[in-house]
ROZAMAR-85334 format. One line per field, with one value per residue: residue number from 1; x, y, z of N, C-alpha, C in turn; chain; residue in three letters. Coordinates in Angstrom, 1 decimal. Example, Ala and Ser with C-alpha at 12.3 -4.5 7.8 and 13.67 -1.06 7.14 Angstrom:
BEGIN
i	(1	2);
n_c1	(13.2	12.8);
n_c2	(-5.7	-2.2);
n_c3	(7.8	7.1);
ca_c1	(12.3	13.7);
ca_c2	(-4.5	-1.1);
ca_c3	(7.8	7.1);
c_c1	(13.2	12.9);
c_c2	(-3.3	0.0);
c_c3	(7.8	7.9);
ch	(A	A);
aa	(ALA	SER);
This chain:
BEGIN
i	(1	2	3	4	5	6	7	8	9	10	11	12	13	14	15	16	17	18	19	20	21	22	23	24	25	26	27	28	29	30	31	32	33	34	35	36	37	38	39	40	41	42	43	44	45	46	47	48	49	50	51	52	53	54	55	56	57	58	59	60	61	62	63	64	65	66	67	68	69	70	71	72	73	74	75	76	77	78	79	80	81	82	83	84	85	86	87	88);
n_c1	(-9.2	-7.4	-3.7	-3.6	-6.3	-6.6	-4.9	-2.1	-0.5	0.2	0.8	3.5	4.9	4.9	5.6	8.3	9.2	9.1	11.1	13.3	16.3	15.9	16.7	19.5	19.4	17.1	13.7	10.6	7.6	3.9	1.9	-1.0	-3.0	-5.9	-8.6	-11.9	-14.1	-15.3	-13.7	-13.4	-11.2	-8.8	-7.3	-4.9	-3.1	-0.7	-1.4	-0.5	-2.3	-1.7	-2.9	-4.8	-7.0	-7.2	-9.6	-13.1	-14.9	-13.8	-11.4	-9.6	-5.9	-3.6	-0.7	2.0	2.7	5.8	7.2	8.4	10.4	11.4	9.1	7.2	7.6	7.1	4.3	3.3	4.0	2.4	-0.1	0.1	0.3	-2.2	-3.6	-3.1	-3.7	-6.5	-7.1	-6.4);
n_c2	(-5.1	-2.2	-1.9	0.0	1.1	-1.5	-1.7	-2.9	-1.4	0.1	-2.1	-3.7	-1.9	-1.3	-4.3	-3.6	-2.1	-3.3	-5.2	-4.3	-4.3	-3.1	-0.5	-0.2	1.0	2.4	3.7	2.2	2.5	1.3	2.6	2.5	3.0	2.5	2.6	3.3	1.8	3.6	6.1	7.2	7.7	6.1	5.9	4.2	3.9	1.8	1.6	2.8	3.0	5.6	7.7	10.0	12.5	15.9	17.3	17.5	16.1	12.8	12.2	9.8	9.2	8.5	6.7	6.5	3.1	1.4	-1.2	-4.2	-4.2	-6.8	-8.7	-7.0	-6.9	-9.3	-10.2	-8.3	-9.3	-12.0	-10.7	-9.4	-11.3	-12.1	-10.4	-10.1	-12.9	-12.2	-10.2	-11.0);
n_c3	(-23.4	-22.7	-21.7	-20.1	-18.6	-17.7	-15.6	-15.6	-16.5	-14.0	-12.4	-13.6	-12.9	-10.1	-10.0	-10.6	-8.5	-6.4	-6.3	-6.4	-4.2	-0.3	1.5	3.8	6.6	6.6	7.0	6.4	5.4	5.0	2.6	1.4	-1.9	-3.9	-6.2	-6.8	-9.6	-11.0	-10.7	-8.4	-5.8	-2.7	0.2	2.6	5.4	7.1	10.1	14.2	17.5	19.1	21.4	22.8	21.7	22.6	23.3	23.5	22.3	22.7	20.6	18.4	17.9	15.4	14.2	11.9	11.2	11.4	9.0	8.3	5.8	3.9	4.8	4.1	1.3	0.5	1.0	-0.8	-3.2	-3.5	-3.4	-6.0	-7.6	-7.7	-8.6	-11.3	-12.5	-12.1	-14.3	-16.7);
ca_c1	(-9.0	-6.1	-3.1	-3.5	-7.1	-6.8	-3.9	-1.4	0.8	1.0	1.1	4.5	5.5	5.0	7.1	10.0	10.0	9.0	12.2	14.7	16.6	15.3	17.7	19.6	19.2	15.9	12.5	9.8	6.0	3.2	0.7	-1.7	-4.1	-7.0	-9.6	-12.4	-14.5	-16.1	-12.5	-13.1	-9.6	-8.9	-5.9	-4.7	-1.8	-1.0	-0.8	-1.0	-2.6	-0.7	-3.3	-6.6	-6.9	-7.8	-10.7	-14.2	-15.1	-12.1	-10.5	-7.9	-4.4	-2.8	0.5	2.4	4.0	7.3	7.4	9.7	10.6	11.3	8.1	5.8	7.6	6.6	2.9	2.8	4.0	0.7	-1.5	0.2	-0.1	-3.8	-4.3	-2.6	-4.7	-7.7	-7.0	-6.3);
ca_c2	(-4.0	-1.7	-2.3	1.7	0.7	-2.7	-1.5	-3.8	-0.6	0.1	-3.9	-3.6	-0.3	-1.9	-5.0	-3.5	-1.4	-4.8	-6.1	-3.4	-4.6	-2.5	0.4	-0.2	2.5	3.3	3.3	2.0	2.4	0.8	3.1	1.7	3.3	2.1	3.2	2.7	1.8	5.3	7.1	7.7	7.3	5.8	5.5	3.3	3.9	0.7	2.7	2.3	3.9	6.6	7.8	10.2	14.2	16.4	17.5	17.3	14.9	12.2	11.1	8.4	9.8	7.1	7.5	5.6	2.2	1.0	-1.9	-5.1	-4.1	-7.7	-9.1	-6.6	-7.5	-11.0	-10.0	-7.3	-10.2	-12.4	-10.0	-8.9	-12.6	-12.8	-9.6	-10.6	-13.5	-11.7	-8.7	-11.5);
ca_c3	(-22.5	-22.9	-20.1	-18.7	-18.2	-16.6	-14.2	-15.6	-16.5	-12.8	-12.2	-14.4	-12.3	-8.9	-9.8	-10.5	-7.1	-5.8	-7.1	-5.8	-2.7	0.4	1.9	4.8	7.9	6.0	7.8	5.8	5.8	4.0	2.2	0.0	-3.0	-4.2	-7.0	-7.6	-11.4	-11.1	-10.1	-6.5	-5.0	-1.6	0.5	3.7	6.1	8.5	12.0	15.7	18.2	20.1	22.1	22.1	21.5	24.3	22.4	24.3	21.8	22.0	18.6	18.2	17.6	15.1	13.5	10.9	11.6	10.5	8.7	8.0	3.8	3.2	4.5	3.0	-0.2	-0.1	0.8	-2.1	-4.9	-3.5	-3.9	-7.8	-8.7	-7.6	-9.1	-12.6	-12.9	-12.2	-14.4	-17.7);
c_c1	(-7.5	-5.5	-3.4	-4.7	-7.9	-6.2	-2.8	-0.2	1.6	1.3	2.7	5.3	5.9	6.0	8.0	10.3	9.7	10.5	14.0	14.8	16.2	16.9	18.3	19.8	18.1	15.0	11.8	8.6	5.3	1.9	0.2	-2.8	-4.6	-7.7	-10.5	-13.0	-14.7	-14.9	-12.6	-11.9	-9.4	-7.6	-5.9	-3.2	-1.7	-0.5	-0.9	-1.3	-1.4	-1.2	-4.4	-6.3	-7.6	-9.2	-11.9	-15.4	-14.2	-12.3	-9.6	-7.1	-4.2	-1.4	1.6	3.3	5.1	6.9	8.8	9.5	10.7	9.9	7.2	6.5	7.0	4.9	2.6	3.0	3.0	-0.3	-1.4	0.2	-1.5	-4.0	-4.1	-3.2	-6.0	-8.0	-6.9	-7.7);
c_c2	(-3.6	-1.8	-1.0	1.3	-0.8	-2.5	-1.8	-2.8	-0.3	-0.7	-3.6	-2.5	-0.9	-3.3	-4.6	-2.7	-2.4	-5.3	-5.9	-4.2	-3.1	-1.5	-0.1	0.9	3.1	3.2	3.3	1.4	1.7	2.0	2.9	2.7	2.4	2.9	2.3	2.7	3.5	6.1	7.4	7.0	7.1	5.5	5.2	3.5	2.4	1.6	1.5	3.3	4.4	7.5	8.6	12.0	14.1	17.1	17.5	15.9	13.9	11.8	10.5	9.4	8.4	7.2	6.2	4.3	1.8	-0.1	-3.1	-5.0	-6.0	-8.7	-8.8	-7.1	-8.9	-10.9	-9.2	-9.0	-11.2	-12.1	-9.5	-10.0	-13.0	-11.8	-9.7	-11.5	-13.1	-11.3	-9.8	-12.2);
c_c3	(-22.6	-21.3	-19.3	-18.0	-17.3	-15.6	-14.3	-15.8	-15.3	-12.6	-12.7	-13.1	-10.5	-8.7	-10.1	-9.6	-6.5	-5.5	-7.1	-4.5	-1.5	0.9	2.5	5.3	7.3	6.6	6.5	6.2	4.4	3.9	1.1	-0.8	-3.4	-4.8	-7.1	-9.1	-11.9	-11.1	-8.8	-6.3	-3.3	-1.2	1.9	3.8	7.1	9.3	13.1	16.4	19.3	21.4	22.1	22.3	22.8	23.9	23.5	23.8	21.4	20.9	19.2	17.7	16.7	14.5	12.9	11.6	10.9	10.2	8.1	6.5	3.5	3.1	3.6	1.2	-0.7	0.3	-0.4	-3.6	-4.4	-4.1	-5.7	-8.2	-8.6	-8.5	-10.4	-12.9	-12.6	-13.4	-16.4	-18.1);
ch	(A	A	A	A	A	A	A	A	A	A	A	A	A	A	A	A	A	A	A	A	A	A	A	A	A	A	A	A	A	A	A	A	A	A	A	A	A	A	A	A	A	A	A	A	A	A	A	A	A	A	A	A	A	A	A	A	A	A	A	A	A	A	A	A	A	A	A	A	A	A	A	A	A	A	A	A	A	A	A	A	A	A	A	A	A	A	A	A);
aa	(UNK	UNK	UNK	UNK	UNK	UNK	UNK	UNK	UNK	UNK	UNK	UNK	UNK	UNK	UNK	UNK	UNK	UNK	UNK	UNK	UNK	UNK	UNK	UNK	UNK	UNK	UNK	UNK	UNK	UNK	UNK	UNK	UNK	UNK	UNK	UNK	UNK	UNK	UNK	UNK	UNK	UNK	UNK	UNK	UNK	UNK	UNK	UNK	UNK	UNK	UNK	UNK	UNK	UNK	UNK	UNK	UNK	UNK	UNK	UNK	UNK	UNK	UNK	UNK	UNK	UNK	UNK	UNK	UNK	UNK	UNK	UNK	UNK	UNK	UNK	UNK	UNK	UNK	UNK	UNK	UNK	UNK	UNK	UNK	UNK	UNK	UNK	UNK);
């Protein structure tokens, strides 16, 4: 399997922004992509709720949460070392 087709090009792409030290005074979110085999594309914000539309049918309000940059970095290189041995 060629690397563009396994993923491993982004794999490659993602650790070296992995690998940058994080801003300081910068806010940072987590938003994630996802494909699937077929090409459907899928994407995830981590939120929190904020509160409900005024609507007659309520909805959720959600709105982006800040995250700690150094944690999520150490959950992202878990998930690219499971996904690197999968992906071989």
């Amino acid at each position: 399997m060629s690397e563009a087709k396994s993923g491993l090009g982004y794999l490659s792409e993602i650790e070296f922004l992995i690998h940058q030290k994080p801003l300081e005074q910068a806010n940072y979110y987590l938003i994630s992509k996802f494909a699937e085999d077929d090409g459907i594309l899928y994407y995830h914000v981590d939120s929190h709720w904020v509160g409900f539309t005024k609507d007659p049918i309520r909805g959720e309000i959600r709105e982006a949460s800040l995250v700690d940059p150094e944690a999520t970095i150490g959950s992202l290189e878990n998930c690219i070392v499971q996904f690197s041995s999968l992906a071989q």
